[in-house]
C-alpha positions in Angstrom: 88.2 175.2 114.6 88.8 172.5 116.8 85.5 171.0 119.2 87.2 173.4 122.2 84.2 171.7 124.6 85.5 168.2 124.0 88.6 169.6 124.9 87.3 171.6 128.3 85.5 168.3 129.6 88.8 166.6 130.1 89.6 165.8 133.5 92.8 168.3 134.2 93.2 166.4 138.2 94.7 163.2 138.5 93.3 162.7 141.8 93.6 159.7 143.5 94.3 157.7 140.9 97.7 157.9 139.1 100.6 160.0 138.8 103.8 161.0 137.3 107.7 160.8 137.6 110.0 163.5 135.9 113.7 162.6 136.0 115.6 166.0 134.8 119.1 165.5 132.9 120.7 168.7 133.0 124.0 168.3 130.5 124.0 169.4 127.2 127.2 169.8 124.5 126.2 173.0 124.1 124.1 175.7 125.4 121.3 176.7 123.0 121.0 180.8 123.6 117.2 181.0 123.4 116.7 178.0 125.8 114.4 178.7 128.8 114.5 175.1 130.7 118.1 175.7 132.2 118.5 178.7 131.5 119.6 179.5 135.3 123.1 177.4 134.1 126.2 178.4 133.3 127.4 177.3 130.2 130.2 175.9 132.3 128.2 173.4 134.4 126.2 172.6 131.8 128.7 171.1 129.4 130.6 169.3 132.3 129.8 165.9 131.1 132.8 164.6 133.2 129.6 165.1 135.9 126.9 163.1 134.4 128.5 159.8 136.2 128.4 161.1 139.8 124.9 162.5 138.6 123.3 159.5 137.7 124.0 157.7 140.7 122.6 160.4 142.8 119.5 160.5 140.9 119.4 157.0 141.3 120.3 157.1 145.1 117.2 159.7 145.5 114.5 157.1 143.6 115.5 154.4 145.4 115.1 155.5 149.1 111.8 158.0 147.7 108.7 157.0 149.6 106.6 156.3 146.4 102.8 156.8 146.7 100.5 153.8 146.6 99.1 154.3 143.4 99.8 153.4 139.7 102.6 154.7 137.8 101.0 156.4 134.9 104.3 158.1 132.8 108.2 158.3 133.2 109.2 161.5 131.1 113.2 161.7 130.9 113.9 165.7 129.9 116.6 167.7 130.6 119.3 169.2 129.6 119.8 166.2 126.8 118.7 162.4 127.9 120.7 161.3 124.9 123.6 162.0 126.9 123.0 159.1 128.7 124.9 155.6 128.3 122.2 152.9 127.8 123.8 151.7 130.9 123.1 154.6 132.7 119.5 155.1 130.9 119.2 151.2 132.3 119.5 151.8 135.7 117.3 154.7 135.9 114.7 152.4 134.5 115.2 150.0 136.4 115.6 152.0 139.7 111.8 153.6 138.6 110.2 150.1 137.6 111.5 148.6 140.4 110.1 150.6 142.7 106.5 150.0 141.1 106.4 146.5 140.3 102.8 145.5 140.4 101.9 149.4 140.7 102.4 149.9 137.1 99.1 151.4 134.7 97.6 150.0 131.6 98.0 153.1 129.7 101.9 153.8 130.9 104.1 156.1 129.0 108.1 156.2 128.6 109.2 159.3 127.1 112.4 161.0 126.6 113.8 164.1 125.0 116.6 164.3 122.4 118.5 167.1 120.0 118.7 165.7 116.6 122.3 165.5 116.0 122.5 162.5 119.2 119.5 160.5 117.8 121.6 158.2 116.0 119.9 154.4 115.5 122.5 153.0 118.2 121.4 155.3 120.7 117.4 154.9 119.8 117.4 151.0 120.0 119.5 151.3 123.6 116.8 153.5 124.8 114.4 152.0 122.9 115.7 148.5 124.6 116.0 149.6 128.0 112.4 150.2 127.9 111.5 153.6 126.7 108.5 153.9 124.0 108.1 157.6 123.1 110.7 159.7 121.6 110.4 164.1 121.3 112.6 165.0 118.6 113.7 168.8 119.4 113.3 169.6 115.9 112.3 173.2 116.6 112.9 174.4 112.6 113.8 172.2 109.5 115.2 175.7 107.8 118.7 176.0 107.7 118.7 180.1 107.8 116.4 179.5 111.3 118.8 176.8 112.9 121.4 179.4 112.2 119.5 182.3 114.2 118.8 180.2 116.8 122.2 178.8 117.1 121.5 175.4 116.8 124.4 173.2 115.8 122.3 170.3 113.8 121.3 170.5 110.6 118.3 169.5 108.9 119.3 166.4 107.6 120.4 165.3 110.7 116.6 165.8 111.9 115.2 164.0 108.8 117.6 161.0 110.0 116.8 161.3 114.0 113.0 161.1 112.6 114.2 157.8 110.3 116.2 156.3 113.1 113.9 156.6 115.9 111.1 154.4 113.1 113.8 152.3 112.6 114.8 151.7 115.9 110.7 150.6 116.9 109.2 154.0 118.3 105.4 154.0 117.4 105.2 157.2 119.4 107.1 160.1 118.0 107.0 163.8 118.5 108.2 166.8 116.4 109.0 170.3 118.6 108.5 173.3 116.1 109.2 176.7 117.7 108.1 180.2 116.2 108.3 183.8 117.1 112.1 183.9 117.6 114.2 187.2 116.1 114.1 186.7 112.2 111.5 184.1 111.9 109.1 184.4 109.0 105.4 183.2 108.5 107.2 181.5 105.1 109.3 179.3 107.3 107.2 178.5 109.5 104.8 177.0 106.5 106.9 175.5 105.3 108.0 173.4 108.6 104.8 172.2 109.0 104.3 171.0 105.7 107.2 169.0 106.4 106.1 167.4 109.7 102.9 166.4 108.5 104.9 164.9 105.6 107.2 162.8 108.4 103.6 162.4 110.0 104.4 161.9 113.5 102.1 160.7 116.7 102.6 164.0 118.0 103.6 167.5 116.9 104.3 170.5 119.6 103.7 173.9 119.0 105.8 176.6 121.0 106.8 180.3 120.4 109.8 181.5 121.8 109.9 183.0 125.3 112.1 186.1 126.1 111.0 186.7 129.6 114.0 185.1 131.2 117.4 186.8 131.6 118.7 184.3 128.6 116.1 185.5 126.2 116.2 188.5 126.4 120.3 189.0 126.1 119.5 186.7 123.0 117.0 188.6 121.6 118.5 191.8 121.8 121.6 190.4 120.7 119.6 189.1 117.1 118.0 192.7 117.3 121.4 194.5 117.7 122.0 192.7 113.9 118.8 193.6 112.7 116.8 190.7 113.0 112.9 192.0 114.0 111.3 190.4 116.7 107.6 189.1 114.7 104.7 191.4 116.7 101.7 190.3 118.6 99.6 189.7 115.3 102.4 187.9 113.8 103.2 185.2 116.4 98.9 185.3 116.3 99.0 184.3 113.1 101.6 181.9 113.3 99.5 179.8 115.9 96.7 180.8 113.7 97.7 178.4 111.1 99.5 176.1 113.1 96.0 175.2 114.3 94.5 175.0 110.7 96.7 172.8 109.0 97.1 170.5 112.0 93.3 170.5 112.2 92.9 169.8 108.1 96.0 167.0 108.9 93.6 165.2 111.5 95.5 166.4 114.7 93.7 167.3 117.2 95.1 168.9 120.7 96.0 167.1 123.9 96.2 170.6 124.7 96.6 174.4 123.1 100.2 173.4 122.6 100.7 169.5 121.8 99.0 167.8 118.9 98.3 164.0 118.5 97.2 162.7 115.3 93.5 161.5 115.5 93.7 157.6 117.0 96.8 157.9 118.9 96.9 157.5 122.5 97.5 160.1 124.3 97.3 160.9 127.9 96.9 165.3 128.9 98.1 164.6 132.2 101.6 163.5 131.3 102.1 167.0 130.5 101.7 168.2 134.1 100.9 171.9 132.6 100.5 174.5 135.5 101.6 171.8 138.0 98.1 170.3 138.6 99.3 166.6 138.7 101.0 164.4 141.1 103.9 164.7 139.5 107.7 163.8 141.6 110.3 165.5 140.1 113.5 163.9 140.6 116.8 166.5 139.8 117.7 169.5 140.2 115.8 173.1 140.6 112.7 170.4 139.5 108.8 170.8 141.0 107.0 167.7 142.4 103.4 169.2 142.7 102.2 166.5 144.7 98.8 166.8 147.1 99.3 169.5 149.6 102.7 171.3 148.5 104.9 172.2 145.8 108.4 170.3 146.5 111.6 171.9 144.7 115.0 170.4 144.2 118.3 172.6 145.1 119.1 174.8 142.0 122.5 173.2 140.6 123.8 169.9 139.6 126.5 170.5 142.4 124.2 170.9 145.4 122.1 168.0 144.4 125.1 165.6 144.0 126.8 166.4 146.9 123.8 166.8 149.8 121.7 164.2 150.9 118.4 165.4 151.2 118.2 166.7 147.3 114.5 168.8 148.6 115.6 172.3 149.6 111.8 173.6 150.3 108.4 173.3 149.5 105.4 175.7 149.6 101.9 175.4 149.3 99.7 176.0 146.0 98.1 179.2 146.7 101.7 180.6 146.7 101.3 179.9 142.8 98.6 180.8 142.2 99.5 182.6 138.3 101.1 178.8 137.5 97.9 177.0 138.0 95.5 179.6 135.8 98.2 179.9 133.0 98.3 176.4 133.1 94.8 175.7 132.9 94.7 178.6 130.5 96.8 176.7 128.0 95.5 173.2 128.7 91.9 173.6 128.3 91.7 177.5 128.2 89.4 177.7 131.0 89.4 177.7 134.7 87.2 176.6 137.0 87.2 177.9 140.3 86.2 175.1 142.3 88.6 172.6 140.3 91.6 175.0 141.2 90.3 175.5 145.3 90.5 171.3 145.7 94.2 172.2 144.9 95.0 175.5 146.9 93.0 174.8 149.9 91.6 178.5 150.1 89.4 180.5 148.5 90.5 181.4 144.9 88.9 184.8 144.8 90.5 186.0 147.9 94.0 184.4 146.8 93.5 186.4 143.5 92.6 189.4 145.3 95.8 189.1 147.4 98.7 188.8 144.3 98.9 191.7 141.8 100.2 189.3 138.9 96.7 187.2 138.9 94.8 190.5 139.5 96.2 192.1 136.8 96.8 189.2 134.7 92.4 188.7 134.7 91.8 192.2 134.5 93.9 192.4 131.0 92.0 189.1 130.1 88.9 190.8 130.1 89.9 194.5 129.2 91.2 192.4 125.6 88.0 190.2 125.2 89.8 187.5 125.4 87.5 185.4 128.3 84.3 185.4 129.3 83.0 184.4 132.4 81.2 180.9 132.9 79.5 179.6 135.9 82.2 178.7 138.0 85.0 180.7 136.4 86.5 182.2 133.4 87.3 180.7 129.4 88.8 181.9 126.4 86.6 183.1 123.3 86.3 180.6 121.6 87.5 182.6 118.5 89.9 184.3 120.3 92.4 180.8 121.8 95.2 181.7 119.5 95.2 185.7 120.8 94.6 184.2 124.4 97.7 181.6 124.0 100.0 184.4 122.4 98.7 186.8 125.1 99.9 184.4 127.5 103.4 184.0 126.5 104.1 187.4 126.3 102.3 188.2 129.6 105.3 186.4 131.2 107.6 189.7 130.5 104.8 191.3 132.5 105.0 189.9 135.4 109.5 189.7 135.8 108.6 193.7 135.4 106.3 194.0 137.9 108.4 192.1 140.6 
């Protein structure tokens, strides 16, 4: 197993130094049923790509009058929703409007990312992006198996994968990362083998490892739909195992984690606070229903392409950290798998044990931690096992069903 200190001395707090701007795109052509990200949209809204204009130029309205921070840009992440949308015009002035802003405020180390479906990552698309200054390209790959791409109602196939993978090297990209997802209705330990032997073929910079989430109101209609047909949902032990040897083979493969759930290949650059996990960076969020944890408060954008458009202040509230508490252990769960106490107070500005002692969800949440042996206590907090990270990780996900029934 991976060295899991190496991985628990990385700093998880951007401080004062650097931080982080998310621009959501929130179209797609069609709506995946097991997707969690936008899962709040109708299919309707979602597929209006009449919209994307009129979007644009409010997302680009909201960066330019944005009262950026005086420190150095560290990462611009495009995600949605489906970047790839995007005209290279479009893409352009995003860029621009973000760089332009910075200037001279710009770090060493800075990363360009953006998300695509495989089907849109065609070479003329990847050389505008990559042209318009974007340098890192995640390839939602999620299963090169035709029979899984089927039960999770993808419309790509896997050659168009292989060729997104092709075109992006083609197009320049020296930083490329492969999304597998497991754990779905009908997903087998076969398949999931045999999609990893396939990426480490492809060898990307980066590979990420998810299982599928069914603690959202999309999720769950999906999985019991796949259930209804009598597809079985894999078990605890299964998913387990799944991560299990996810971890081995990336491990034997010289990955090594940027955290439990992204892999970088041994040499690559790689940053663990572009990730932003359990909204511990300064991160501004520019779209809709998006975070900006920034020092002091959580900042959220209004919840639909509409209301962001149309108003002109695009923040509809903020609240403070120790509101969200859950967000910032599960986060620091899956980054590092450990939380420090006095790390998570510099954030909260109160005392974590009596903000634990007042929600029932992070109560609860560390009292099933411990009643599983899946932590043990440290000096100045709580880790995983150290042979126990994949149970902890799996735990996790399906803790998130937990706590939609306890509200």
């Amino acid at each position: 197993m991976y060295n899991i200190e190496k991985i628990r001395k990385l700093d998880f707090l951007t401080g004062n130094d650097n931080y982080h701007i998310y621009l959501q795109i929130p179209f797609c052509r069609y709506k995946c049923p097991y997707c969690c990200f936008i899962s709040a949209y109708k299919v309707k809204e979602l597929t209006a790509l009449e919209n994307v204009s009129s979007y644009v130029d409010a997302l680009t309205a909201e960066i330019n009058k944005y009262d950026f921070p005086n420190l150095k840009l560290q990462s611009l992440i495009i995600g949605g929703g489906t970047p790839t949308l995007l005209q290279s015009d479009q893409l352009q002035n995003l860029f621009t409007a973000v760089i332009g802003n910075q200037t001279e405020r710009i770090s060493d180390n800075f990363i360009s990312c953006f998300e695509t479906s495989p089907e849109l990552a065609t070479y003329k698309k990847l050389e505008k992006f990559y042209n318009s200054g974007m340098r890192r390209v995640s390839i939602g790959v999620q299963s090169f198996i035709s029979s899984d791409l089927k039960l999770l109602g993808r419309q790509n196939t896997p050659e168009q994968s292989f060729k997104a993978f092709r075109n992006a090297r083609k197009a320049g990209y020296k930083s490329i990362n492969i999304d597998i997802l497991g754990g779905f209705p009908g997903s087998n330990i076969k398949n999931w083998e045999n999609n990893f032997e396939i990426s480490l073929d492809l060898s990307p910079e980066f590979i990420s490892v998810n299982m599928m989430a069914y603690s959202y109101l999309g999720g769950e209609r999906y999985m019991a739909a796949l259930e209804r047909q009598g597809f079985d949902i894999p078990d605890f032990n299964q998913r387990v195992e799944m991560y299990e040897y996810a971890f081995e083979e990336l491990e034997n493969n010289g990955y090594e984690p940027v955290d439990f759930l992204v892999f970088a290949k041994k040499g690559t650059h790689s940053d663990n606070k572009v990730h932003g996990l359990g909204m511990t960076d300064n991160v501004i969020g520019f779209g809709p229903w998006v975070l900006s944890p920034i020092p002091g408060e959580v900042q959220v954008g209004f919840p639909f392409t509409n209301d962001y458009v149309e108003r002109s202040v695009t923040k509809s509230h903020s609240f403070d950290y120790c509101e969200n508490l859950f967000q910032l252990i599960n986060g620091r769960l899956i980054s590092n798998g450990k939380v420090s106490k006095k790390e998570i107070e510099t954030l909260i500005n109160c005392n974590f044990d009596q903000a634990t002692a007042r929600s029932r969800q992070i109560s609860h949440l560390i009292e099933e931690l411990y009643r599983l042996e899946l932590i043990e206590s440290t000096e100045d907090g709580f880790q995983f096992l150290k042979n126990k990270i994949p149970e902890g990780i799996i735990f996790l996900w399906n803790y998130q069903k937990e706590i939609k029934e306890m509200n």
